[in-house]
BAMI-348462 format. One line per 2 residues: number of its first residue (from 0); their letters; for each residue x, y, z of N, C-alpha, C. Coordinates in nm, 3 decimals. Each point is the difference from the previous one (the first is absolute). Layout:
BEGIN
NUM = A = X Y Z X Y Z X Y Z  ...
//
This chain:
BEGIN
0 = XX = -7.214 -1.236 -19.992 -0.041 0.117 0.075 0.047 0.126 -0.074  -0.067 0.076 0.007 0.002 0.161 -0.050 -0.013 0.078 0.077
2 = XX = 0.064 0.112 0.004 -0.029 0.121 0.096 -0.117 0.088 -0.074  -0.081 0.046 0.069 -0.104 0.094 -0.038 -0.019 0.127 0.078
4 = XX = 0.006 0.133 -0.127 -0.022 0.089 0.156 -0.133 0.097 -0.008  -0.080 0.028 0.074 -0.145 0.101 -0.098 0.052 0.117 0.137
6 = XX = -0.115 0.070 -0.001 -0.015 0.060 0.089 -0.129 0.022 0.085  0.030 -0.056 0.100 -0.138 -0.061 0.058 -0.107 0.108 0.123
8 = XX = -0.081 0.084 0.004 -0.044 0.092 0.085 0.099 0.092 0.029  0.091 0.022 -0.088 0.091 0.169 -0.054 0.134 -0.084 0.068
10 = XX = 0.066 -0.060 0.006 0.064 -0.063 0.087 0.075 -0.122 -0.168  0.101 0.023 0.025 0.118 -0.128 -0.069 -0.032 -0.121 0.073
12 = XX = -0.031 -0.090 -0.137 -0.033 -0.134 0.100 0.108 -0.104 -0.081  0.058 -0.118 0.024 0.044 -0.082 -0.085 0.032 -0.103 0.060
14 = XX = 0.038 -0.132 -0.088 -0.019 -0.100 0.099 0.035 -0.154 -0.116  0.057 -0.082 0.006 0.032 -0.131 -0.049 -0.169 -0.058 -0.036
16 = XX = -0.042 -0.044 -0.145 -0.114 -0.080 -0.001 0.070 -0.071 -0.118  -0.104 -0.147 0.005 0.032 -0.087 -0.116 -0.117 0.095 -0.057
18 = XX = 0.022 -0.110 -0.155 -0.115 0.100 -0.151 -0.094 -0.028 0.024  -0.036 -0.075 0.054 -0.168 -0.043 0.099 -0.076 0.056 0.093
20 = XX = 0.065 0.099 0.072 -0.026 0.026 0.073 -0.095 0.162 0.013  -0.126 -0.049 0.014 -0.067 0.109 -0.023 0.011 0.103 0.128
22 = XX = -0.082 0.098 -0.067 0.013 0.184 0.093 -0.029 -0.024 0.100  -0.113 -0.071 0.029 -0.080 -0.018 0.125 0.094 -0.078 0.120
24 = XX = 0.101 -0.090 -0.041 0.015 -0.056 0.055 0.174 0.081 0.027  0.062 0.075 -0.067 0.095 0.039 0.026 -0.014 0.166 0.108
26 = XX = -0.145 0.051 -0.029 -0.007 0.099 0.080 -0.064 -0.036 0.144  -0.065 -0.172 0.016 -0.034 -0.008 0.141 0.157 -0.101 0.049
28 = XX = 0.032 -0.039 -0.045 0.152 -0.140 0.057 0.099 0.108 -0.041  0.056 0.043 -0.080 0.136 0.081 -0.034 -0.014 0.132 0.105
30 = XX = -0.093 0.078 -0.015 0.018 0.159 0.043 -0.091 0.006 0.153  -0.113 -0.104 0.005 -0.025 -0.064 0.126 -0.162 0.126 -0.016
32 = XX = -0.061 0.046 -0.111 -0.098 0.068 -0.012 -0.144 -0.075 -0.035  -0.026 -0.076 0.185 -0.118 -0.056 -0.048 -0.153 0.006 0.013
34 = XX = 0.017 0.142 -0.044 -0.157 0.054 -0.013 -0.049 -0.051 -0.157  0.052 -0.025 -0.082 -0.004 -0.076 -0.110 -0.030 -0.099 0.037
36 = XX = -0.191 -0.035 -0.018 -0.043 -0.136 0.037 0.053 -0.092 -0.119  -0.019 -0.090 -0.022 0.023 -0.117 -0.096 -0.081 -0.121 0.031
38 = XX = -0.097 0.047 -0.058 -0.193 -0.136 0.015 0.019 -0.147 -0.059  0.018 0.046 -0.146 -0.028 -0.087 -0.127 0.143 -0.047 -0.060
40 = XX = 0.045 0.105 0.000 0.142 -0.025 -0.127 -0.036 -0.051 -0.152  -0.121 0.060 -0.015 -0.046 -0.054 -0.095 -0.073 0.148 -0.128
42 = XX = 0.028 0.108 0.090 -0.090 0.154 -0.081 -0.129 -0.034 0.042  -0.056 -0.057 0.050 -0.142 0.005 0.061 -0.024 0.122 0.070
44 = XX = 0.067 -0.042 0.156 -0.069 0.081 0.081 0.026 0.114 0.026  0.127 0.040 -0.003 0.026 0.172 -0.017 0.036 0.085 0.126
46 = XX = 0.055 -0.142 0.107 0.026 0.024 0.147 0.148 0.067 -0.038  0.049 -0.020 -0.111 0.139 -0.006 -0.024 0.051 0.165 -0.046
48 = XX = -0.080 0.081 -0.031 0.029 0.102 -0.064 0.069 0.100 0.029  0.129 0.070 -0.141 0.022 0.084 0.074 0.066 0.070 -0.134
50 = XX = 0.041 0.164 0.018 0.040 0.055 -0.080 0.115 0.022 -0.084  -0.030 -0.035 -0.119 0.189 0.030 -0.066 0.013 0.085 -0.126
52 = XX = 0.035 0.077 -0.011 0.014 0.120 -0.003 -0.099 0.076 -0.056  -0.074 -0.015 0.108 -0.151 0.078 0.004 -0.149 -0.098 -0.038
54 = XX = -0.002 -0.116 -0.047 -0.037 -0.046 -0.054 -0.058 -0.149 0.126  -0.139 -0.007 -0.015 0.003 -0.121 0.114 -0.028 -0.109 -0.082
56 = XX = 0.135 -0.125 0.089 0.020 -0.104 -0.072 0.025 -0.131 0.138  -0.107 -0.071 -0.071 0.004 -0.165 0.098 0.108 -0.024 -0.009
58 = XX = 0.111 -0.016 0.152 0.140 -0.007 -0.002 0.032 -0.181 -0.018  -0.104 -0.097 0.051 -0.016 -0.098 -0.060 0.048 -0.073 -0.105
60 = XX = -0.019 0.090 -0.093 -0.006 -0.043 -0.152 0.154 0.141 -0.082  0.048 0.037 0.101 0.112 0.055 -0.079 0.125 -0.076 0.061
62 = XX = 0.095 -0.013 -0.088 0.130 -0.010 0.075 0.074 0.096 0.080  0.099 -0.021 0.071 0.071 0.105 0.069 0.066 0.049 -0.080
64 = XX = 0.049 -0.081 -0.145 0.101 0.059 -0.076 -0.073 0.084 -0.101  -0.067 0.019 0.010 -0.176 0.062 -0.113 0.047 0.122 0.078
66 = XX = 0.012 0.034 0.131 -0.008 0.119 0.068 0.099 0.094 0.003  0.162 -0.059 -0.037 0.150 0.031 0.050 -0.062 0.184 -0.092
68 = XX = 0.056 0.097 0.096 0.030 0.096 -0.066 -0.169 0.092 0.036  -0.061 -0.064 0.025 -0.123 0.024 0.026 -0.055 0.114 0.122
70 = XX = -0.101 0.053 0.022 -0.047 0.026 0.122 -0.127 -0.045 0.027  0.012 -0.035 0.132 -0.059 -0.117 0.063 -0.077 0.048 0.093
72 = XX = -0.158 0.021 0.005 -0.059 0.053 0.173 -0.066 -0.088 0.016  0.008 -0.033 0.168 -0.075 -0.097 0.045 -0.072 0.027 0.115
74 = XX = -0.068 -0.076 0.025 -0.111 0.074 0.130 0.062 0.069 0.075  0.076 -0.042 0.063 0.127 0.057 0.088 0.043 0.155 -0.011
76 = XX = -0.042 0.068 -0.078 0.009 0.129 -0.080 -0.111 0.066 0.005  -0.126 -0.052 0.008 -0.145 0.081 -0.024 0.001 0.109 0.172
78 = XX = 0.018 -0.045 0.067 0.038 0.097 0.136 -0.009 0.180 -0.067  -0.039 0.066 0.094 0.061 0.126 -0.042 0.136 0.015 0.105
80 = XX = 0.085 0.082 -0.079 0.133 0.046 0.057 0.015 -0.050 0.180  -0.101 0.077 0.024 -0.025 0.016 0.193 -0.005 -0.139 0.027
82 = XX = -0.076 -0.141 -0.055 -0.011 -0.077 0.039 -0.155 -0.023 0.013  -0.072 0.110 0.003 -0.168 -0.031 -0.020 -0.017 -0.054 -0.142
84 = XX = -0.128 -0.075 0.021 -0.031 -0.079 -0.098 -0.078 0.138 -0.126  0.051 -0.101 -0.125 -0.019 0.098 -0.117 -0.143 0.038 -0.008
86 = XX = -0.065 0.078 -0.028 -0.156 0.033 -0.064 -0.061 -0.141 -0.033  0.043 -0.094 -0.123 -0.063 -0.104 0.008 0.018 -0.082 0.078
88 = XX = 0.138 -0.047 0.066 -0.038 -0.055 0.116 -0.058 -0.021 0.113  -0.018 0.164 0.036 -0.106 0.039 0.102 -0.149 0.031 -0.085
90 = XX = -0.012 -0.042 -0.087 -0.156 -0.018 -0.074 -0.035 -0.113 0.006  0.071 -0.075 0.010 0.009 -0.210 0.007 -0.061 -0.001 0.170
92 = XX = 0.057 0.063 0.097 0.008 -0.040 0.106 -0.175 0.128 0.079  -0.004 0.065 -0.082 -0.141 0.132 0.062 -0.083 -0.079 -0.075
94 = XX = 0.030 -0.088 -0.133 -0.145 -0.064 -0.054 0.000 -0.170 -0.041  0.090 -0.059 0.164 -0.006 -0.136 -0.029 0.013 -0.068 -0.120
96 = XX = 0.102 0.073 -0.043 0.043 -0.066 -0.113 0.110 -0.136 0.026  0.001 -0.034 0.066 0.091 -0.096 0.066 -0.032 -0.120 0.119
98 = XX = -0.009 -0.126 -0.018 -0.023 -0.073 0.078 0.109 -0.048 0.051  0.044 -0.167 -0.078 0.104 -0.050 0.066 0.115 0.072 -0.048
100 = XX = 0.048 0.069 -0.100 0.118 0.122 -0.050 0.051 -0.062 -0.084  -0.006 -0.173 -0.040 0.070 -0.046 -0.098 0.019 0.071 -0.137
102 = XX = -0.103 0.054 -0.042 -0.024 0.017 -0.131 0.014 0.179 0.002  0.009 0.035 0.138 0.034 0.169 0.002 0.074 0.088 -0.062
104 = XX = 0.133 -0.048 0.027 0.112 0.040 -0.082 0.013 0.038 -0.118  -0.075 -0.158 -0.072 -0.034 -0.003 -0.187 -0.092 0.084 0.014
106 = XX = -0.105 0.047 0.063 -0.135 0.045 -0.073 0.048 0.181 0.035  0.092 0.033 0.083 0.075 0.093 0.016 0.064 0.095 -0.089
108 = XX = 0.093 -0.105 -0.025 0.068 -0.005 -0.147 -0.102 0.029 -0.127  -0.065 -0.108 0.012 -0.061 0.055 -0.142 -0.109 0.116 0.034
110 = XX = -0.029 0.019 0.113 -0.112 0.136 0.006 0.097 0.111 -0.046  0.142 0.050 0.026 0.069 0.051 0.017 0.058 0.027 -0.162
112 = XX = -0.001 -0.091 -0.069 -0.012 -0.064 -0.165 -0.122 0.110 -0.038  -0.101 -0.033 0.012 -0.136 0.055 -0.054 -0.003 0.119 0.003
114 = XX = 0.030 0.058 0.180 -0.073 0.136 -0.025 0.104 0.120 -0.029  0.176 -0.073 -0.040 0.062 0.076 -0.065 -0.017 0.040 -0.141
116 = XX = -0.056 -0.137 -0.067 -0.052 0.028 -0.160 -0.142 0.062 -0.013  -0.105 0.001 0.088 -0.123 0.019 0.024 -0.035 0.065 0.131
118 = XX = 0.039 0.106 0.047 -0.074 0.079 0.099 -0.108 -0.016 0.064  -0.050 0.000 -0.058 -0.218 -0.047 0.061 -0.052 -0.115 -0.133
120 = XX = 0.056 -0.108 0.079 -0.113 -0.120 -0.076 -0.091 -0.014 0.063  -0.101 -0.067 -0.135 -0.115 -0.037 0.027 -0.005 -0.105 0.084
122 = XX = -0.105 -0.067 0.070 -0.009 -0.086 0.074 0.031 -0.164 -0.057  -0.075 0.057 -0.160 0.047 -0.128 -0.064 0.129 0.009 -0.024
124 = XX = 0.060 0.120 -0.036 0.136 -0.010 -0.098 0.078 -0.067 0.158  -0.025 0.026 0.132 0.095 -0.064 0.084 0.001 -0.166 -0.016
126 = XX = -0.119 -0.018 -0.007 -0.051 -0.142 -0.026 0.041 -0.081 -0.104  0.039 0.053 -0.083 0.063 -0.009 -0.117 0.148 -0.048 -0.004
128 = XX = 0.064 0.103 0.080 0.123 -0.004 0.049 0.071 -0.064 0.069  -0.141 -0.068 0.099 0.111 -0.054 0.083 -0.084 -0.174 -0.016
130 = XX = 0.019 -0.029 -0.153 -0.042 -0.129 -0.007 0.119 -0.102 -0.017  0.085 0.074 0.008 0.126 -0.107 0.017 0.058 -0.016 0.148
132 = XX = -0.093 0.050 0.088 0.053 0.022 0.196 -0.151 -0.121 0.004  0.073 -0.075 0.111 -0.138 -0.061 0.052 0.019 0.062 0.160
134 = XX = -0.124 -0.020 0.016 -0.012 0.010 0.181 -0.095 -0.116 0.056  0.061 -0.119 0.105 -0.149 -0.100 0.018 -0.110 0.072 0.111
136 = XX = 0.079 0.123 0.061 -0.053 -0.002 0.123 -0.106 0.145 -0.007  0.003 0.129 -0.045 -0.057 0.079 -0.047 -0.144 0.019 -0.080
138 = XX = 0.008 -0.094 -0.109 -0.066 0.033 -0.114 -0.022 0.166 -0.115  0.118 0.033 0.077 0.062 0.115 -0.065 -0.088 0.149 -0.025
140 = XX = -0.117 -0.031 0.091 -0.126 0.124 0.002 0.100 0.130 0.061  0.065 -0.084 0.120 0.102 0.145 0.105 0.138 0.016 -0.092
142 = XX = 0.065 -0.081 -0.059 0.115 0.070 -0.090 -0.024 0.076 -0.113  -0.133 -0.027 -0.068 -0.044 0.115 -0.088 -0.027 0.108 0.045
144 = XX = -0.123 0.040 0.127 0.006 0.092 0.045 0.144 0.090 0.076  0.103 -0.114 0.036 0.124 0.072 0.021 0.059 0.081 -0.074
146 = XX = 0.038 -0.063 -0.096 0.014 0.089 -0.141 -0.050 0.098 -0.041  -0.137 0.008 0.025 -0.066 0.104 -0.109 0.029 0.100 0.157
148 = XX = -0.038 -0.035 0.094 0.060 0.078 0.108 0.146 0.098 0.019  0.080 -0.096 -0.058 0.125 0.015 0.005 0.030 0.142 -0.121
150 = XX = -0.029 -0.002 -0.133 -0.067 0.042 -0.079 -0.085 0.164 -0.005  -0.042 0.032 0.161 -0.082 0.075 0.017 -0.142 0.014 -0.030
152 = XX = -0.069 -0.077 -0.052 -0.132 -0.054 -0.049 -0.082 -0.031 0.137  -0.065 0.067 -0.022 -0.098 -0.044 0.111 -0.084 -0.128 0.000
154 = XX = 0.007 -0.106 0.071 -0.013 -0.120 0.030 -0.149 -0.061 0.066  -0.037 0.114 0.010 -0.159 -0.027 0.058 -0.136 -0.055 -0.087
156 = XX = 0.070 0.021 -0.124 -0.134 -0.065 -0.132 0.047 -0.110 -0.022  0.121 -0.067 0.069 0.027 -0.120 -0.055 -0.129 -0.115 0.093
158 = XX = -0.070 -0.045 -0.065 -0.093 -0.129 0.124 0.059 -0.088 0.045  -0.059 -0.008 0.099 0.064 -0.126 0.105 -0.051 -0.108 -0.052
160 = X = 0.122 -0.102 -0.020 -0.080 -0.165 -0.062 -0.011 -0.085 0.059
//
């Protein structure tokens, strides 16, 4: 066992893990933050995602000790201050971007990924983006338009499929 400490949604986090023990699993069992889905454990599906230091990364596939020293945001953080839901979160939820929520969080995360490096993507460039997130339940017509929503893009030329 090793002690590890990052800093997790502005907040000192730390906590006993063996060298095995990946992010995902030390920020939902160690710190008890389980808006961090975990689908696959495999980098597939992208339920898992979340930010370290600035950067969105399938927590899946990192270790906890990959992170020590790190900063860490996880869904749990996208909130604004007040507690209302962020711009894209309330773009997920005004354009059904969300069914069963499994895959919310990740596709959150990484919308949140995108339109910090990219302001107004294209419809494809979202499409593009979020080919490492699966969704079974969507077909991802309403999380693109969330985005580009989210984004400020007006959402009305996108067609209904």
């Amino acid at each position: 066992m090793a002690q590890v400490s990052m800093t997790v949604n502005g907040k000192a986090a730390s906590g006993d893990v063996e060298g095995r023990t990946l992010l995902s699993s030390f920020l939902r069992d160690t710190l008890e933050l389980t808006g961090t889905h975990v689908g696959c454990d495999t980098s597939q599906c992208g339920a898992c995602v979340v930010h370290v230091n600035g950067e969105a990364v399938k927590a899946c596939t990192m270790l906890a000790a990959e992170a020590a020293g790190a900063e860490v945001t996880t869904i749990e953080a996208m909130a604004n201050a007040d507690g209302s839901l962020s711009t894209i979160q309330q773009a997920f939820q005004d354009h059904h971007g969300l069914q069963c929520g499994f895959c919310t969080p990740g596709m959150v995360m990484s919308a949140a990924a995108l339109l910090k490096d990219n302001p107004t993507p294209t419809e494809t460039e979202i499409r593009e983006y979020l080919e490492g997130n699966i969704c079974r339940c969507t077909g991802y017509h309403n999380i693109v338009k969330a985005i580009m929503a989210a984004s400020g893009q007006d959402v009305s030329s996108i067609a209904a499929e």
